[in-house]
C-alpha positions in Angstrom: 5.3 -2.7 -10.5 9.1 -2.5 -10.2 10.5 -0.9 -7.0 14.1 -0.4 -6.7 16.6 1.0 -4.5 20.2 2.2 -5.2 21.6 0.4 -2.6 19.2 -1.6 -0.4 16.5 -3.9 -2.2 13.1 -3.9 -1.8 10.9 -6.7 -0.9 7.4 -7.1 -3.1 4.1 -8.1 -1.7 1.5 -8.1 -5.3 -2.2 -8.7 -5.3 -3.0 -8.1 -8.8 -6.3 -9.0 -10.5 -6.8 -9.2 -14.6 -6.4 -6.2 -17.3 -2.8 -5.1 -16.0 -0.7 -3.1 -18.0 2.9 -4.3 -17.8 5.3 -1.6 -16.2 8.2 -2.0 -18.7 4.9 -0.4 -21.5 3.1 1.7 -19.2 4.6 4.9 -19.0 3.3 6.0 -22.8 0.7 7.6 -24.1 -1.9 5.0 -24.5 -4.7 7.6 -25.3 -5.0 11.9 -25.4 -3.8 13.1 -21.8 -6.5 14.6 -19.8 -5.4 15.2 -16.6 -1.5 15.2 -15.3 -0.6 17.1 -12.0 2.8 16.8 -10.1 1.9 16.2 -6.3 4.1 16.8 -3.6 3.8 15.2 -0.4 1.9 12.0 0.6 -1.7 11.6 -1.2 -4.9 10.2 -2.8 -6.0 10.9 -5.7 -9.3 9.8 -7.5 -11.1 10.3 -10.9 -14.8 9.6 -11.6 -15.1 9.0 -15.8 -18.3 7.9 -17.6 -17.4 6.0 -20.5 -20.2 6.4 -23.1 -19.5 4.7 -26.1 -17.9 1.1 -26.8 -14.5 0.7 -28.3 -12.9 3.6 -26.3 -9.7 3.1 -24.0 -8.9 4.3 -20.1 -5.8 4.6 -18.8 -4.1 6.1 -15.5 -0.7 6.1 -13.6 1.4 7.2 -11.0 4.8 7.8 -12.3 8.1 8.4 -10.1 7.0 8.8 -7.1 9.8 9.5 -4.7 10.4 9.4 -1.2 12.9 10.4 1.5 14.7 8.3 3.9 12.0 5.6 3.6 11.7 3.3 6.2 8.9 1.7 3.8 7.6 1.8 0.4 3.4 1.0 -0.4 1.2 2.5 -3.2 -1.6 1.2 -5.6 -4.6 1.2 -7.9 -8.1 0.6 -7.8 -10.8 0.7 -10.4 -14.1 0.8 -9.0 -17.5 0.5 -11.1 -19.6 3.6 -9.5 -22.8 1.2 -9.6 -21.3 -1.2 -7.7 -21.6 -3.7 -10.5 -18.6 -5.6 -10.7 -15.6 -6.4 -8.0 -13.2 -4.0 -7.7 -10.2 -4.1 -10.0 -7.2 -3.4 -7.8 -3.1 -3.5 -8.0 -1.1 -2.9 -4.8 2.4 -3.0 -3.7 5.0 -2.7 -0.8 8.4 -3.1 0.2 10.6 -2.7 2.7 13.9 -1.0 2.6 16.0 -2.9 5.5 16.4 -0.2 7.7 18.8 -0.5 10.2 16.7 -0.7 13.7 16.7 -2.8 17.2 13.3 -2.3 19.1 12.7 -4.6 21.9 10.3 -4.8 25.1 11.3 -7.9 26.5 9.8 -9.0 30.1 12.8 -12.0 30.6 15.1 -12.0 31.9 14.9 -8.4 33.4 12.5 -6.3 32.3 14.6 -3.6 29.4 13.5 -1.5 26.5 15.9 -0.6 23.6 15.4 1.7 20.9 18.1 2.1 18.3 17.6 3.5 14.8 16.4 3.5 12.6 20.1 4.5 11.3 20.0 4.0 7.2 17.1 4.1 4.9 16.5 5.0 1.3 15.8 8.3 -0.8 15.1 8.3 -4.5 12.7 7.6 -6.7 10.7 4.1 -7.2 9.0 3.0 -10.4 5.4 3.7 -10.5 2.0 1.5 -11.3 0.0 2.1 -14.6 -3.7 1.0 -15.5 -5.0 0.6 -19.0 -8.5 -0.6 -20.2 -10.0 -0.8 -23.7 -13.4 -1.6 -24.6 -14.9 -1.0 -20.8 -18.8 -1.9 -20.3 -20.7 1.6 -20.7 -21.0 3.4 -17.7 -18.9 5.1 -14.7 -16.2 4.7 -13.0 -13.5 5.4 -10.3 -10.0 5.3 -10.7 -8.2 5.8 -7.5 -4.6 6.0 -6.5 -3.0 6.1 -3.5 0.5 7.4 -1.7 -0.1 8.1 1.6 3.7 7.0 3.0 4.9 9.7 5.2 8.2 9.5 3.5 6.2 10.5 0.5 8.0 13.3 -1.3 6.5 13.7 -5.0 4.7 11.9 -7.8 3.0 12.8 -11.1 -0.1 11.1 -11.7 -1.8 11.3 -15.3 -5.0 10.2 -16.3 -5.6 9.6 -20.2 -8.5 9.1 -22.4 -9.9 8.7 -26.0 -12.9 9.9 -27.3 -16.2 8.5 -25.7 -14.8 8.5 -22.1 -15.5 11.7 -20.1 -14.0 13.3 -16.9 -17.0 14.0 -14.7 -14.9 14.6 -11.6 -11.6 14.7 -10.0 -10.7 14.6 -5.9 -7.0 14.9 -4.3 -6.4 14.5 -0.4 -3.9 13.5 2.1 -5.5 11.5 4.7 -3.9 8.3 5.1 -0.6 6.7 6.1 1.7 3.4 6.0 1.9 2.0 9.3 5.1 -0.8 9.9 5.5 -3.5 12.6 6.6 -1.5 15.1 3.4 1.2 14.5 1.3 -1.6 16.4 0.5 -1.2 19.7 0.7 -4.3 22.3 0.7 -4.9 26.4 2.9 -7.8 25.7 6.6 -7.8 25.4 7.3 -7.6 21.6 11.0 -7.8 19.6 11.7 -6.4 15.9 15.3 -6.9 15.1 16.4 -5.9 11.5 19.3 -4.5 9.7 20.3 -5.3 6.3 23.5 -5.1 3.6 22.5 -4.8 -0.1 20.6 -8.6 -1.0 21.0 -10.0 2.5 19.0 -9.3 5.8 19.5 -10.4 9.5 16.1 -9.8 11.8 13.7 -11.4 14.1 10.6 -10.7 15.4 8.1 -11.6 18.1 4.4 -9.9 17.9 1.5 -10.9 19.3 -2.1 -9.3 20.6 -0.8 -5.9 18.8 -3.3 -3.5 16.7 -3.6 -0.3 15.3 -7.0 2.3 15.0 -7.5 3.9 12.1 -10.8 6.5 11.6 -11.9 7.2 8.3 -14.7 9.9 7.3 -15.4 8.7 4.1 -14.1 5.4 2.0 -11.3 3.1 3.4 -8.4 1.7 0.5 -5.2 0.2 1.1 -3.8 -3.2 2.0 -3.2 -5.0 5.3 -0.5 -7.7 5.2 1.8 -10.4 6.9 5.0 -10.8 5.3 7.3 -13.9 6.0 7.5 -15.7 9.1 6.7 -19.3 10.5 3.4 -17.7 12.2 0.9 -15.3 10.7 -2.5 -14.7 12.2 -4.5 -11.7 11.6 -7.8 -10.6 11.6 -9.3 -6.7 11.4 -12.6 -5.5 13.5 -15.2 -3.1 10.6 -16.8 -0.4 11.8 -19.9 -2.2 12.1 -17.9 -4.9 14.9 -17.5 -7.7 12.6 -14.2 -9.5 12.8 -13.0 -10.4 9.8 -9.7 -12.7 8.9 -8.4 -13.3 5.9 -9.0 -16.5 3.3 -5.7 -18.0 3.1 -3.1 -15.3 2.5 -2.3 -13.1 5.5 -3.2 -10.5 3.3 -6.7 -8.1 3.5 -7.2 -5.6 0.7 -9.6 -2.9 1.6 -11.4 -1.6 -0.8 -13.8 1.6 -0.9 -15.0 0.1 3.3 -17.5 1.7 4.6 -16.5 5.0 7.1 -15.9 4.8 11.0 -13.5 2.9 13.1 -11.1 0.5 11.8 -9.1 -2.0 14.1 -6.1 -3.8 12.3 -5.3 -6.6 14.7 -1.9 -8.9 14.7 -2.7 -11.9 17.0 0.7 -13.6 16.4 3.6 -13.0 14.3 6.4 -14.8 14.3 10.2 -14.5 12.4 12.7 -16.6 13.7 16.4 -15.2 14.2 17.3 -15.4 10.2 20.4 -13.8 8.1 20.2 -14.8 4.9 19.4 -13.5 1.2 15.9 -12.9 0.3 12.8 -10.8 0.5 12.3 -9.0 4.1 9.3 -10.2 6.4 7.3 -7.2 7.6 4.1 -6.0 8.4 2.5 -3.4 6.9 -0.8 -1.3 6.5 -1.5 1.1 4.1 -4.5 3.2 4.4 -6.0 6.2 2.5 -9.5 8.2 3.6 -11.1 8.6 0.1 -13.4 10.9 -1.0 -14.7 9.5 -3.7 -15.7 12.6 -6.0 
């Protein structure tokens, strides 16, 4: 994935697993088209294909999706064996577009809230993710993309396929969104500092005991991450109560989770006063409610 801005960069958070198609070659026609549609708005979209003969090739995208005014960027992939067979294949990104914004609920040394901004984002078009498998294992599959950003404004998604791989079913929704660090609620006094020129940023940021509900009806996907900062701790609550942190990155796919209540939970979070060049440190949780067709 290559996201790009005309005038503020982006900062890139990748979990990527094997059979990844390489952007600068992805936006081709690998196989005969089978499904393209132009979506406007934020979405989800997911195919179900049952590949019945060996030797065949799969291959899906999202292609240009633009947004407006983006205060952040997030979309992905997932390929999902319907049987449950084999781990989920999955390719996610997000950036951030350095927004201009103070928001501060400091307790010391008199209590004051401030809420400036945010004043500049981005508008445009981003480059897009693409998928391709040859020579699958027989049998069915979903292929699921999401865009649920509110600043979402349109994308074309295609789905090709060669001979031997059939369309069974095709769903499209809207329920989702891209939550940022100031999206999570907290009791305790909290500051997000950030404005940015071009390559360099100036921010700070003071989180802790923060989380955000989410309800999903059917199947959970997205990504729940920790970018930058001297401390990251996080941990998210399943539907069935089970708190869950993550291994060693302070990142949590979520793959195809089970419906009901979802709590997203920042414990501590921690960005000392910096101004420098580099990647911005964020928080961010992107979520779609999939039904899986």
């Amino acid at each position: 994935m290559r996201l790009h801005a005309p005038a503020l960069a982006l900062a890139l958070v990748l979990v990527a697993s094997a059979w990844l198609v390489a952007p600068a070659a992805a936006f081709h026609d690998p196989a005969p088209l089978v499904d393209e549609r132009v979506i406007e708005g934020p979405f989800w979209m997911a195919w179900r294909v049952d590949v019945t003969q060996p030797g065949t090739t799969f291959s899906f995208e999202i292609d240009a999706p633009e947004s407006e005014d983006r205060k952040q960027v997030g979309y992905g992939l997932w390929v999902l064996r319907v049987d449950g067979s084999a781990n989920p294949f999955f390719f996610i990104g997000t950036g951030g577009t350095r927004p201009t914004e103070v928001h501060v609920d400091q307790e010391e040394p008199v209590p004051h809230e401030v809420h400036v901004g945010p004043v500049a984002g981005s508008s445009g078009p981003t480059s897009g993710f693409a998928y391709t498998r040859t020579d699958a294992p027989l049998g069915e599959y979903w292929l699921v993309i999401v865009n649920t950003s509110p600043w979402a404004t349109k994308a074309t998604v295609r789905l090709y396929a060669t001979s031997g791989v059939a369309l069974v079913a095709s769903a499209q929704g809207s329920e989702g969104g891209l939550l940022r660090e100031t999206d999570f609620a907290t009791t305790e006094p909290y500051r997000h500092v950030r404005t940015g020129f071009f390559t360099v940023t100036a921010q700070a940021h003071s989180l802790r005991n923060a989380s955000a509900t989410v309800e999903v009806e059917n199947a959970l996907f997205g990504l729940f991450a920790l970018r930058g900062g001297e401390e990251r701790d996080m941990s998210r609550i399943r539907p069935n109560g089970q708190e869950v942190r993550p291994n060693v990155v302070p990142s949590m796919t979520l793959n195809a989770e089970a419906a009901g209540t979802h709590v997203f939970k920042v414990n501590a979070w921690d960005v000392a006063p910096r101004a420098a060049a580099g990647p911005d440190a964020y928080i961010v949780l992107l979520w779609a409610d999939v039904a899986l067709p």
